[in-house]
C-alpha positions in Angstrom: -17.5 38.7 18.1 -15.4 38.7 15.1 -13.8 35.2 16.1 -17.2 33.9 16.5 -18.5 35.2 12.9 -15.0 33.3 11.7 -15.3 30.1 13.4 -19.3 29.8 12.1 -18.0 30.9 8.6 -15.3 28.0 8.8 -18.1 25.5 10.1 -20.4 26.3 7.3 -17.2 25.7 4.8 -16.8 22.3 6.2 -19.9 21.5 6.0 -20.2 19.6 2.6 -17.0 17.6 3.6 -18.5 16.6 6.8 -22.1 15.6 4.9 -19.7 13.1 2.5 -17.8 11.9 5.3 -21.1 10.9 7.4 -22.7 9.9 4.4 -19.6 7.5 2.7 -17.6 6.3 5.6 -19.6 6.7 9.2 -22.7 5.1 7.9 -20.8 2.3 5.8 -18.9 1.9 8.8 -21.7 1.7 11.2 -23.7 -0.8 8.7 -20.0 -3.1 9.0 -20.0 -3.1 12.7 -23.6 -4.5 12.9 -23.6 -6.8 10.1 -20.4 -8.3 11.7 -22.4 -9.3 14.5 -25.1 -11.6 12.6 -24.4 -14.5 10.5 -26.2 -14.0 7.5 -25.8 -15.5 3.8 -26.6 -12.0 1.6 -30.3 -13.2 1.3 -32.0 -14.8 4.2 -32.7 -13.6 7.6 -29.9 -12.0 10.2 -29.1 -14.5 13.1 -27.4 -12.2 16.0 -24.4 -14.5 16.9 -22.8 -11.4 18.8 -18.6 -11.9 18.3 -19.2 -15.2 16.6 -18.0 -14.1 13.5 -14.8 -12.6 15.3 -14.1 -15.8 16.8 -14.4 -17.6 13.8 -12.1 -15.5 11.6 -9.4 -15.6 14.4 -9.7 -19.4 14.8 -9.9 -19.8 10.5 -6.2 -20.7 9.7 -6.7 -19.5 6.4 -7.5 -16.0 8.6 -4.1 -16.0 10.0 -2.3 -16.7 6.6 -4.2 -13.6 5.0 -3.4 -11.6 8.0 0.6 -12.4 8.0 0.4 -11.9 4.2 -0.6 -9.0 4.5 2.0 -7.6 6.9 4.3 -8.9 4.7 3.3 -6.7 1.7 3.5 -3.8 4.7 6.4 -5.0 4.9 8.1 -5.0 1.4 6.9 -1.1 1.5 8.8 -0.4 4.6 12.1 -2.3 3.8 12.2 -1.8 -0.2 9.6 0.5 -1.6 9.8 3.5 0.5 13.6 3.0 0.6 14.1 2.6 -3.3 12.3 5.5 -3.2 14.4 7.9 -1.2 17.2 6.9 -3.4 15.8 7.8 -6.4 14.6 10.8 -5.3 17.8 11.7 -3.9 19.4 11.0 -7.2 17.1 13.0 -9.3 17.4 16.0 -6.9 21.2 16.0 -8.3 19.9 16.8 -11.6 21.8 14.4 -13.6 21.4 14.5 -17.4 18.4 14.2 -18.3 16.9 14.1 -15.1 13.6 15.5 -16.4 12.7 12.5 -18.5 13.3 10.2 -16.1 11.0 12.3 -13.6 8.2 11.9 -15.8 9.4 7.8 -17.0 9.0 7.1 -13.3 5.8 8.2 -12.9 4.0 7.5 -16.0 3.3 3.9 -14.2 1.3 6.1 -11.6 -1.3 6.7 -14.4 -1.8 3.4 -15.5 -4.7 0.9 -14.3 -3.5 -1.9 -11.3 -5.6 -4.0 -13.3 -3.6 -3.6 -16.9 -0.5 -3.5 -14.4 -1.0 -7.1 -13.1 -1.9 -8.7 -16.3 1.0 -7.4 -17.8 3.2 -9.2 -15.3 1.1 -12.4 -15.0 2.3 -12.6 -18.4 5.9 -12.4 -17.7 5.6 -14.8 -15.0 3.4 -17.1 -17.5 5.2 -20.8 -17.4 4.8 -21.5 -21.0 4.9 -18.2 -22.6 6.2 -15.5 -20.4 8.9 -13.3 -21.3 10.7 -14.0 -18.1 11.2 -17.8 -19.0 11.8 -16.9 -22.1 14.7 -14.7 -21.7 16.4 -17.6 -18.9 16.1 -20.2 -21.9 17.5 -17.3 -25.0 20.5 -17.2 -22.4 21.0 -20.3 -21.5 19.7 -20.7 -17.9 16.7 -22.8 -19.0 17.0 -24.5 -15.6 16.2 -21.7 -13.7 13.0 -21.1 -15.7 9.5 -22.4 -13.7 6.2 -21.6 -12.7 6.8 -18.8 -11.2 3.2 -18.0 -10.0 2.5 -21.7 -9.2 5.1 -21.8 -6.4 4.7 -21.8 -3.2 7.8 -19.9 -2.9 8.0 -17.4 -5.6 4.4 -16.5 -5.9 4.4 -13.9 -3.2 7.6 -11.8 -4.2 6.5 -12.4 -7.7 3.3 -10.6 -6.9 5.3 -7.9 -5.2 7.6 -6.9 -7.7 5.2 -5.0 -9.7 3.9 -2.6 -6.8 7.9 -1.4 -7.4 6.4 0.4 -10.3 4.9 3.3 -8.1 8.0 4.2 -6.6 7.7 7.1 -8.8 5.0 8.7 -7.0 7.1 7.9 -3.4 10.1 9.5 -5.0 8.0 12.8 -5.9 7.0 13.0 -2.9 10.0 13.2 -0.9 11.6 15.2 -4.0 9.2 18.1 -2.8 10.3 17.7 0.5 13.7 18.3 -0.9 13.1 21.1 -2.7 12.0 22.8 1.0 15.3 22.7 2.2 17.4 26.0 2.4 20.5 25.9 -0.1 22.1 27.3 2.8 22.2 24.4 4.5 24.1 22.6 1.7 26.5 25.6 1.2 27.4 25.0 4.9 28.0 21.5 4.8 30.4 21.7 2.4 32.1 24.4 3.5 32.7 22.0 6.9 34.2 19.3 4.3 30.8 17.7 3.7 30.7 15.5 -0.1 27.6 14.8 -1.4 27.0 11.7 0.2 27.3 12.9 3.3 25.0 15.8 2.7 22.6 13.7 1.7 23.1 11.6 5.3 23.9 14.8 7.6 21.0 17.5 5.8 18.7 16.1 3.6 17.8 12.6 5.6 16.8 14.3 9.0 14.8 16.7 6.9 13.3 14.6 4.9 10.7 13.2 8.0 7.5 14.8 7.3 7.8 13.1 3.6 8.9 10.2 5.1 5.5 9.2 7.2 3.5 10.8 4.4 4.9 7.8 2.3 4.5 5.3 5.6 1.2 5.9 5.2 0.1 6.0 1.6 2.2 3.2 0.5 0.6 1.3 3.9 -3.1 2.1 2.9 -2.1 0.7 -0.3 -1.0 -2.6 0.7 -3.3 -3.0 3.2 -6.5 -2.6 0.3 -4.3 -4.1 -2.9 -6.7 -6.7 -4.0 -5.8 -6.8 -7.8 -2.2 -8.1 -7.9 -3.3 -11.6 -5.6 -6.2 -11.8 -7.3 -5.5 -11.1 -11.1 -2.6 -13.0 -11.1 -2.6 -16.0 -8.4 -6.6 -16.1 -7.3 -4.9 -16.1 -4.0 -2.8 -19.1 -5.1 -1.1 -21.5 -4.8 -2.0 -22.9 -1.5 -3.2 -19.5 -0.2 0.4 -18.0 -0.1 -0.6 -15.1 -2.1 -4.5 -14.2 0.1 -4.6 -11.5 1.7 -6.9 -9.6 4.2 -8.6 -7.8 0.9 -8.9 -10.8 -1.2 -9.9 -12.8 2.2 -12.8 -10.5 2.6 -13.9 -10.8 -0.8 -13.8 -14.7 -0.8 -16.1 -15.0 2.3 -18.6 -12.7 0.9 -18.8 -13.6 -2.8 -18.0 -17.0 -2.4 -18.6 -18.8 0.9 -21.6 -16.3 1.2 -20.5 -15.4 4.9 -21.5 -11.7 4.7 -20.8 -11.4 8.6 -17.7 -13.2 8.5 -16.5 -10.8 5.5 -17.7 -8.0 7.7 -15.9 -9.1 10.8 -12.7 -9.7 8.7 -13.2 -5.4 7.2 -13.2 -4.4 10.6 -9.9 -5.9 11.1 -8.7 -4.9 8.6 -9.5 -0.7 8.8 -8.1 -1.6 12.9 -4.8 -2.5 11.3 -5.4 1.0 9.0 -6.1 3.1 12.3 -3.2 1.5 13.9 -0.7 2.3 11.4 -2.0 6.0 11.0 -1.7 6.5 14.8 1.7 5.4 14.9 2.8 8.2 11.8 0.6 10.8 13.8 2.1 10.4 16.7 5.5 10.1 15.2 4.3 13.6 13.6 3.5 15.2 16.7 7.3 14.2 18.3 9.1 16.8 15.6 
């Protein structure tokens, strides 16, 4: 009886969460799957086209671009972010001097608006009057200074670099893993001839797993929705090397007025979301 009157206490507690997840995300959702089934310009009437609008978007080269840009920025957080990251949380959990400041210096680009983030560096990059150009030329590699936003080539890593920024709130994550793990633990590597490095590569790394996929998956729901960076400061440019699946979605609704197609395109993209969270559960559930 008493684990009854505890499991309808809990249900009544979870209620209000479950109301704003119906309300925010299953009916959103629900309205996404059927609009993504009609062709339908924002205004007129709905024509039922069934998995047109799928077919379309996965015949639409400009589709398939989005969709490998994309994994590429998934990309850059696996292979640099996440891994810059772990360094520099493993350095600050050494305490160096003055390890506190640069805690907080690391972070305080956490607080500050992706939008004021990305004009900031379009700036830097700017051909005529960015710093970055400006600083090759003061030391006298002039030749190396370009468009760096209007290149095929650069554009992409160029609108990368800045998501390096946040590493401070990867880094403070995996620092409060750190601070989980037993002194002990340390005290005993060393006493089997252990130096730091190797502490760090025999205690804290295979400890360190739970913060790990916490990161693999904030840092992928990031670059799977970043919309600002392509769009602030290449419109998707040039030659559609910087579009990705968020910035894709927005130009076939707002633009091309192909609500359905926009739809379709969402769908993929939250099945690439569910994907990549089903891969760091189930890594979850193998420790």
């Amino acid at each position: 009886m008493q684990s009854f009157r505890r499991q309808e206490h809990a249900l009544i507690y979870t209620i209000p969460a479950l109301a704003l997840t119906f309300v925010f995300f299953v009916v959103p959702l629900g309205y996404l799957i059927v609009v993504s089934l009609f062709k339908w310009n924002g205004l007129g009437p709905m024509e039922f086209t069934g998995l047109g609008n799928y077919e379309y978007i996965f015949r639409n080269a400009n589709f398939h671009k989005a969709f490998r840009v994309t994994l590429l920025w998934l990309a850059s957080a696996l292979i640099v972010h996440i891994p810059f990251g772990l360094l520099l949380s493993l350095m600050l959990n050494r305490r160096p001097h003055g390890w506190k400041f640069l805690r907080v210096m690391y972070f305080i680009p956490n607080v500050i608006s992706t939008t004021a983030v990305a004009f900031m560096w379009y700036f830097i990059y700017h051909a005529d009057m960015g710093l970055l150009n400006a600083i090759l030329r003061a030391v006298g590699l002039g030749s190396l200074a370009r468009s760096w936003l209007g290149n095929t080539q650069t554009a992409l890593i160029c609108n990368q670099i800045p998501f390096m920024l946040y590493v401070g709130l990867t880094s403070i994550i995996f620092l409060t893993q750190l601070s989980t793990i037993p002194t002990e633990l340390y005290e005993a590597a060393e006493i089997d001839g252990a130096d730091g490095l190797r502490k760090d590569w025999y205690v804290s790394l295979p400890l360190l797993k739970p913060a790990l996929l916490t990161n693999v998956m904030l840092n992928g729901a990031f670059c799977l929705r970043t919309f600002e960076y392509p769009f602030l400061m290449t419109s998707g440019g040039p030659s559609n090397s910087t579009t990705n699946l968020a910035l894709y979605i927005y130009r076939e609704m707002m633009s091309a007025n192909r609500y359905g197609v926009s739809m379709a395109a969402g769908l993929v993209t939250i099945l690439l979301g569910v994907l990549l969270m089903l891969v760091v559960t189930r890594l979850q559930r193998e420790e």
